[in-house]
C-alpha positions, 0 to 999 in steps of 0.5 A: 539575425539577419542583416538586410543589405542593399549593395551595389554589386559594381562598387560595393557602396551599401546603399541601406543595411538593417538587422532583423532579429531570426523570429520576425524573419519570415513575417517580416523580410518581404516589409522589410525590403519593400521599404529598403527599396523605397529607402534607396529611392531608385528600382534596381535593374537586377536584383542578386540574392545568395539564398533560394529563400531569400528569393523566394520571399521577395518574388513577389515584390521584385517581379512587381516592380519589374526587376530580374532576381537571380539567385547567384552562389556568391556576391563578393560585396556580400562576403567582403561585407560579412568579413567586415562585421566579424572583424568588427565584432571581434573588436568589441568583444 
């Protein structure tokens, strides 16, 4: 499973997150951002991924809608948010 997150890097606010089972990954992740974006209801100067193959699935979309993507070693709104789910997690079980 995946989690689709749109946050913003300075504040750390989530704009939209949504968990997408790992078999409907591929066919599903480019859909999926598209609509994330149009969810949000502004075009991002930048978009910063951790994952080449994250990046390499959204090309497309991004550079039509005249963004940059960088692909960046780590987004610390990203780990803070991940530390957060396992806590999270780690409540409920």
């Amino acid at each position: 499973m995946l989690t689709l997150c749109v946050v913003d890097r300075g504040s750390g606010f989530v704009h939209y997150a949504e968990p997408i089972p790992a078999p409907n990954l591929r066919a599903e992740l480019p859909s999926r951002f598209a609509a994330a974006l149009l969810h949000i209801g502004f075009r991002p100067e930048r978009i910063l991924v951790e994952d080449y193959r994250l990046r390499e699935q959204i090309a497309p979309i991004v550079l039509a809608l005249g963004c940059k993507l960088r692909r960046v070693q780590c987004l610390s709104a990203m780990r803070d948010l991940r530390s957060d789910l396992r806590r999270f997690m780690r409540r409920r079980s």
